[in-house]
C-alpha positions in Angstrom: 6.5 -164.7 145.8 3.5 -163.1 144.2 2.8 -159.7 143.6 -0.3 -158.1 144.3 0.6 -155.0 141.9 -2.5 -154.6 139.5 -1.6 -155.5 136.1 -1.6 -152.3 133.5 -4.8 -154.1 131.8 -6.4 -154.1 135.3 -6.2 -150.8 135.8 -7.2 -149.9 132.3 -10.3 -151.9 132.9 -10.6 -150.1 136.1 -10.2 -146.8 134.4 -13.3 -147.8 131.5 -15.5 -149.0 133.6 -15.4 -145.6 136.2 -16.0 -143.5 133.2 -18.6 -145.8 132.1 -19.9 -145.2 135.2 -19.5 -141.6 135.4 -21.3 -141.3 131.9 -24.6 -143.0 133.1 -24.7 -140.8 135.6 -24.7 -138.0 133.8 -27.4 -139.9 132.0 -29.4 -140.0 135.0 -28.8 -136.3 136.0 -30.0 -135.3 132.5 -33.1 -137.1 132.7 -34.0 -135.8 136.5 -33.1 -132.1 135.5 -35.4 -132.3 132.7 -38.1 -134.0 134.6 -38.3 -131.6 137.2 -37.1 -128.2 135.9 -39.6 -125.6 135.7 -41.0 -125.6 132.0 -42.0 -122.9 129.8 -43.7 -122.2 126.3 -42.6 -119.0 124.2 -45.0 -117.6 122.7 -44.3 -115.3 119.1 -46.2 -113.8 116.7 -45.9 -110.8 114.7 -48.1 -108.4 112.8 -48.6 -106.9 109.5 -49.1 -103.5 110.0 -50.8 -101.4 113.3 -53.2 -99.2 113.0 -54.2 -97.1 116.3 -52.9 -100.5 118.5 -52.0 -99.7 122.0 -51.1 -103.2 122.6 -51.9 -106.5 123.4 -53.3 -108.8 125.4 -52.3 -112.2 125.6 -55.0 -115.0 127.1 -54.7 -119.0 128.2 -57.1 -122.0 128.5 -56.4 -125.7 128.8 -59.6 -126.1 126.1 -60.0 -124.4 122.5 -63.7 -123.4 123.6 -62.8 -122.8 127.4 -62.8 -120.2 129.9 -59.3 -118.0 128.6 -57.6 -116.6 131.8 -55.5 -113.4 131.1 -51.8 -114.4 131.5 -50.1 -111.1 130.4 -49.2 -109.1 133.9 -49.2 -105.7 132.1 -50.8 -104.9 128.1 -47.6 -105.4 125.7 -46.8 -102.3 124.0 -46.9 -101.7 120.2 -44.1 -101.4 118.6 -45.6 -101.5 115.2 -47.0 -98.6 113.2 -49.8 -98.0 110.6 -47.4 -99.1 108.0 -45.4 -101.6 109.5 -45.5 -104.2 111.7 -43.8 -105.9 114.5 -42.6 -109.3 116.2 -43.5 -110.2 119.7 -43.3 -113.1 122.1 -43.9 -113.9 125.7 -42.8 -116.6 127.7 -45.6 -118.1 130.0 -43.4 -120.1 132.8 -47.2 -121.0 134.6 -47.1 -124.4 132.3 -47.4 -128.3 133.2 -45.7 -130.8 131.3 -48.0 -133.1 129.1 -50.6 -130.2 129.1 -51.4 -128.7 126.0 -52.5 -124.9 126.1 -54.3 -122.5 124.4 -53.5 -119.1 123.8 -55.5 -116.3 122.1 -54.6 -113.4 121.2 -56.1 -109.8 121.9 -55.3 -106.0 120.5 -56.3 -103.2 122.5 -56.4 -99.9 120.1 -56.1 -96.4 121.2 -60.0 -95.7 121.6 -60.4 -98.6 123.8 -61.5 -101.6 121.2 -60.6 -104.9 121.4 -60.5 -107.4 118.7 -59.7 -111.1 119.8 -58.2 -112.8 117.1 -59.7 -116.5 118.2 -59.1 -117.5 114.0 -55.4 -117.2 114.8 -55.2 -119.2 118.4 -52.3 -120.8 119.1 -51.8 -124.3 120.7 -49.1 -126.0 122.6 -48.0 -128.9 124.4 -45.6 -128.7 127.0 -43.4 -131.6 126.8 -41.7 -133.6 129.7 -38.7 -133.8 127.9 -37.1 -131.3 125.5 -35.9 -133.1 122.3 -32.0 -132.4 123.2 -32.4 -134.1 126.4 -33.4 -137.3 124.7 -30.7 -137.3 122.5 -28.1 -136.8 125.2 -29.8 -139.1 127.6 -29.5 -142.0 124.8 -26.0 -140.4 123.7 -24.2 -140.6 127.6 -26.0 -144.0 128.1 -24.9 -145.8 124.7 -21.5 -144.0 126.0 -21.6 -145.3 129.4 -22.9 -149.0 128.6 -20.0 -149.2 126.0 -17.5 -148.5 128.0 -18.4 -150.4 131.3 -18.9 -153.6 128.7 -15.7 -152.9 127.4 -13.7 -152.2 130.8 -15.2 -155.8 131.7 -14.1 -157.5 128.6 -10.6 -155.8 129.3 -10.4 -156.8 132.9 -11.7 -160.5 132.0 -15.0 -160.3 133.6 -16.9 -161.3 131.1 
């Protein structure tokens, strides 16, 4: 009489080839997480020393010699003082991916002046993927592949 029982390689094959599976899916969730998560670009910068700042301003354009929209709700305070400085950032989550922004810098002082720094503008492009998603996404499906080939060797289906 034959027995249907799956051999112990058949069920090994079985076993590769589901995690194989389950790796490019993981793959696959990576890669549509990153495609349509909300992206953002941090902004930093520090200063020197600050003499009579209030605080600053912090402006966006899609052009180096555009119209700059002001991005920053409220002024950022100062945290610096006439003889030393601070570090700042601001993270702008109003970004597309594969744009590249502008962003330009302005200081308000106590008296009411403003000095733009436009010498000093900062660029970025937002990408579509982050760098670590690229590398997990080729990671889980080198992973995946592997295994499902070598759960189909193992099981004879190759």
């Amino acid at each position: 009489m034959y027995d249907e029982q799956p051999t112990a390689n058949a069920r090994y094959a079985t076993l590769l080839v589901g995690l194989g599976i389950i790796w490019l899916l993981l793959a696959g969730g990576i890669l549509v997480f990153q495609l349509f998560s909300q992206k953002q670009v941090k902004i930093e910068w520090e200063t020197a020393t600050e003499q009579n700042t209030a605080g600053f301003y912090l402006y966006r354009s899609l052009t180096p010699a555009g119209d700059f929209e002001l991005i920053t709700p409220e002024m950022i305070a100062s945290a610096g003082s006439a003889v030393s400085g601070s570090s700042y950032s601001f993270i702008d989550s109003h970004v597309v991916a594969g744009e590249t922004y502008y962003y330009l810098l302005e200081e308000i002082e106590y008296d009411s002046t403003t000095h733009r720094y436009v010498e000093d503008m900062i660029s970025r492009q937002v990408p579509l993927l982050e760098w670590w998603a690229i590398i997990m996404v080729a990671l889980a499906l080198l992973v995946g592949i592997g295994l499902v080939v070598a759960g189909l060797r193992e099981g004879g289906m190759t």
